[in-house]
MARKOLVO-551650 format. One record per residue: x, y, z of N, C-alpha, C in turn. Coordinates in pm, whole numbers, plus 50000, padded with zeros to 5 digits. Layout:
! MARKOLVO-551650
XYZXYZXYZ/...
***
This chain:
! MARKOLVO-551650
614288834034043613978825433929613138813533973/611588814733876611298801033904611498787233888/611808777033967612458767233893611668755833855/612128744633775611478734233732611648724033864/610168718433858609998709634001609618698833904/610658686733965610718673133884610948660733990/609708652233942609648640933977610678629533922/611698622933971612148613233865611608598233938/610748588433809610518577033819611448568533729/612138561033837612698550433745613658538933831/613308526233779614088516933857615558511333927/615878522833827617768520633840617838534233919/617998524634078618948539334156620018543434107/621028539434034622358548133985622208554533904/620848554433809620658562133728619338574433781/619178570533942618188578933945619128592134016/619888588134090620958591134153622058600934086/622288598833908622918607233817622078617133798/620688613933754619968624833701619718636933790/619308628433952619538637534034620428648234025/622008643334039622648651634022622888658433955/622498654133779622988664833686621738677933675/620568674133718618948680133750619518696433793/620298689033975620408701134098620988709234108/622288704333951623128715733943623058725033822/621928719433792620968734533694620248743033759/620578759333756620068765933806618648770433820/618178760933740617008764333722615678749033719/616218740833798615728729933807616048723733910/614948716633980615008705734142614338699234125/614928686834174614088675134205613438673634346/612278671234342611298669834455611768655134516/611808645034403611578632834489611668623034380/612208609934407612188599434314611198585634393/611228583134239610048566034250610978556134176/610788549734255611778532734217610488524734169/609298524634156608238520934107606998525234060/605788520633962604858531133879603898535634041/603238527434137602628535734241603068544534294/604458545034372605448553734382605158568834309/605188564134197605758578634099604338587634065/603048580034115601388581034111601518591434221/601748586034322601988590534505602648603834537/603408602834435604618615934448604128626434347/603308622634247602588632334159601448637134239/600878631934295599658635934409599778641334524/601268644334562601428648134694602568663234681/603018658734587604478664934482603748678734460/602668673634391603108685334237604268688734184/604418678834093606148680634028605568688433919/605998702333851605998704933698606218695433615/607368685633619607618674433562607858662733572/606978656233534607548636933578608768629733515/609648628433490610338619433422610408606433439/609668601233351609328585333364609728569633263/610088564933366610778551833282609478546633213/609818536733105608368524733094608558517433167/609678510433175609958492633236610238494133379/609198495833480609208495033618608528487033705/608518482033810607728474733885606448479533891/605488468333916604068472433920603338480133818/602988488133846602528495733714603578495633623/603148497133483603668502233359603998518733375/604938518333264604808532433246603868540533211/602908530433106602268537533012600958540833100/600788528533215599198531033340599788544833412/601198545133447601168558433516600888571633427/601498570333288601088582333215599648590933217/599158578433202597498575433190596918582733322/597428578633397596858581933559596948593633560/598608597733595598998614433595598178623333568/598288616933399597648630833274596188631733329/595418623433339593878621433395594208626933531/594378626733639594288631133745595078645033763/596138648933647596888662033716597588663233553/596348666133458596758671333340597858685533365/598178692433442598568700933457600388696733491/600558687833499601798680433507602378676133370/603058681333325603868674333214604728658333245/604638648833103605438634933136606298637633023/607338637833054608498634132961609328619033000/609358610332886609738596932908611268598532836/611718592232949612858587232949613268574132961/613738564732822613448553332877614578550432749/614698532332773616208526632685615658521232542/613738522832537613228513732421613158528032331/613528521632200613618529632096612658521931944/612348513132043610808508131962609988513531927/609128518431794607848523531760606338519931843/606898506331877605208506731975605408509932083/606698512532123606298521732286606318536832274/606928540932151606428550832118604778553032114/604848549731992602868548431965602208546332129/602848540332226602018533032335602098550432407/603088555632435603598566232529602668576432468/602778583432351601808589032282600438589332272/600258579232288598538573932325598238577932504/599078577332531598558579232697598858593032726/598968598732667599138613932632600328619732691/601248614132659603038620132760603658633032633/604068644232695604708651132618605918656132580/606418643332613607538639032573608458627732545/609468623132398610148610232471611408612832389/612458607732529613988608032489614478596732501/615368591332435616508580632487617128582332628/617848572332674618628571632787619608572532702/620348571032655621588574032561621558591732559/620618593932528620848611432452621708619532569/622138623732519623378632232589622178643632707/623408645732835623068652132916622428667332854/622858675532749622628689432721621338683832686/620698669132630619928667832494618858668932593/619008660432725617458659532802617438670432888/618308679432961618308692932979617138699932914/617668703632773616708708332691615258705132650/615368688332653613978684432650613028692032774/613568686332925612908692733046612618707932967/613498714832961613058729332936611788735632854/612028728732718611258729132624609638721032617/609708711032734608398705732782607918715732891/608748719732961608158730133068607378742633011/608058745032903607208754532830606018753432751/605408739432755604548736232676604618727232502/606278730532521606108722632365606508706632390/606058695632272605918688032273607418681232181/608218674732315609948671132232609828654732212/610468651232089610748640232110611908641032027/612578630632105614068631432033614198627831884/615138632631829615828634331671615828621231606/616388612131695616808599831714615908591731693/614528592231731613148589331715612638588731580/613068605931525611848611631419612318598531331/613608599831263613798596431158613318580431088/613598569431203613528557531219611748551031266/611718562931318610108553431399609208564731325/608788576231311608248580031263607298575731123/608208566231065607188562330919606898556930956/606918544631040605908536731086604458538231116/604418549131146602128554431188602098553631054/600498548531039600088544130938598668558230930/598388562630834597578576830814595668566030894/595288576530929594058570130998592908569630914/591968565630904590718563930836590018576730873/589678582530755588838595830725589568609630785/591288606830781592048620230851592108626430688/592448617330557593418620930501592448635930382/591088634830447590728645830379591068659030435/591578658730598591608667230665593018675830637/593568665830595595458664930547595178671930409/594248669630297594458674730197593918692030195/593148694230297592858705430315593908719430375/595268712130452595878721030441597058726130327/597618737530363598418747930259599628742830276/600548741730208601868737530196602898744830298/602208757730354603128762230451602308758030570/601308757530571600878741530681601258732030740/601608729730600602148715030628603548718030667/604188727430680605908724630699605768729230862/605038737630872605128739031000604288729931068/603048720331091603198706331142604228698231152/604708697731028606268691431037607088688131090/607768705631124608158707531240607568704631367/606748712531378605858707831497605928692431538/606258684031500605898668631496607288667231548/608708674931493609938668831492610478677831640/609168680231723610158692631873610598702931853/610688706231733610898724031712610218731131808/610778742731853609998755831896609668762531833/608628771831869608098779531771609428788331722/610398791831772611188801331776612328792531683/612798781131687613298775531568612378771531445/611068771831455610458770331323610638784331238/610128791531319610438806531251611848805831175/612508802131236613988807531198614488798931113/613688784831082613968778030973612748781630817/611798784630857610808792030745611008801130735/611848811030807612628824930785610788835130826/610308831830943608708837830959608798844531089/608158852531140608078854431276607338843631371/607778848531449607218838831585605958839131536/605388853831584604098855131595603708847231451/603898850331349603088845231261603258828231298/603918819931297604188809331323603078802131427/602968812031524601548808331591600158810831553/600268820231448599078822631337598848807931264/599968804731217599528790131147598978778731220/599928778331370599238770831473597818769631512/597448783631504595928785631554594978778831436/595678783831306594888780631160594758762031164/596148758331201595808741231179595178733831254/594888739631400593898736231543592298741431439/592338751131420590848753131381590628743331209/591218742631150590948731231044590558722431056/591658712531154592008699931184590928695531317/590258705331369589618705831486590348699031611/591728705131665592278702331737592598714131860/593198707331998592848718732083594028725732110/594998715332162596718722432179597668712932065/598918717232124600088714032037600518694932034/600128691632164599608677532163599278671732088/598468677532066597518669631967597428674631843/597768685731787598778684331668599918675831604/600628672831736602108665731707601358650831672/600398642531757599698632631737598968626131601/598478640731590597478639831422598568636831305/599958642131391600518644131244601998630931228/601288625531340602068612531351601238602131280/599708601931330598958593231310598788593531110/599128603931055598308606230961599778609130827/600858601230891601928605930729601998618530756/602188630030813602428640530776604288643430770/604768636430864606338635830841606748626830736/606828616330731606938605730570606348615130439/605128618330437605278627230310606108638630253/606288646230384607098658230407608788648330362/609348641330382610438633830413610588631430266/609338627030189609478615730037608348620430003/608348631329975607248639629850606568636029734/607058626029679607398616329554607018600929589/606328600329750606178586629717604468588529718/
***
């Protein structure tokens, strides 16, 4: 079995020290190496190759959001999933912008970031539950998206939706009652509309642009 190779950055050794442990005793996941600071966690992505970074914001020296930045630019091929204690909308919006594909609470239960790692390893884009509901209305729709928004189909739009809220393709299906495959039919359809390239940047457009708040309050 191949396993998940993970970087953990973050300032609190006792907490780098838990994750460790709860990481090594998944069969299907190791940690390479931890960073107590943002150069650190730069250093270990460049020397590493971790599949995954797990990264604080609030660290010495660099930000979180300069290492995101760095990573993704130098070793797009590395996934960032943030793990961090702010449950603020602008470090959201900030983490998002630097292109990380992922963000959880430090609170969320051990099964919850398990799953995140997993489900980022595979390419999809998680952010916790905890997130959608509260920070999500906050993006404000962007200048000249919202013709792009009126152009899609109502089963479009539910599966962005999803897409936006960490679903897998394999729970969207099973909540639109659709196949996989078709489910990635719509995927392909809203990349070629929207002129977008991966699932990234789907989840982004549809932050930036009301697509969850409308979906949420239909009526406003």
């Amino acid at each position: 079995m191949d396993k998940i190779r993970l970087v953990i950055a973050d300032d609190h050794a006792v907490l780098r020290a838990g994750l460790k442990l709860l990481l090594n005793s998944e069969p299907d996941m190791e940690v390479l190496g931890e960073a107590s600071n943002g150069l650190a966690a730069i250093q270990m992505c460049d020397t590493l190759k971790p599949d995954i970074l797990l990264l604080d914001i609030s660290m010495p020296g660099l930000s979180g959001q300069a290492v995101a930045k760095t990573v993704k630019k130098q070793h797009p091929e590395i996934k960032v999933l943030v793990v961090s204690m702010h449950e603020d909308e602008s470090y959201l919006r900030e983490m998002l912008q630097a292109g990380v594909d992922g963000y959880i609470p430090k609170k969320a239960a051990d099964v919850e970031l398990l799953a995140a790692i997993r489900n980022t390893y595979k390419g999809e884009h998680f952010i916790h539950s905890s997130m959608t509901a509260d920070l999500f209305p906050a993006f404000k729709p962007q200048k000249g998206a919202q013709d792009a928004v009126k152009c899609l189909s109502q089963r479009e739009r539910e599966v962005l939706y999803l897409l936006a809220l960490g679903h897998t393709n394999q729970e969207i299906a099973e909540r639109l009652m659709l196949s996989v495959k078709t489910v990635e039919t719509y995927k392909i359809r809203l990349k070629d509309k929207l002129n977008l390239q991966g699932r990234s940047e789907l989840v982004r457009f549809a932050l930036q642009n009301g697509i969850l708040e409308s979906m949420e309050n239909p009526e406003k």
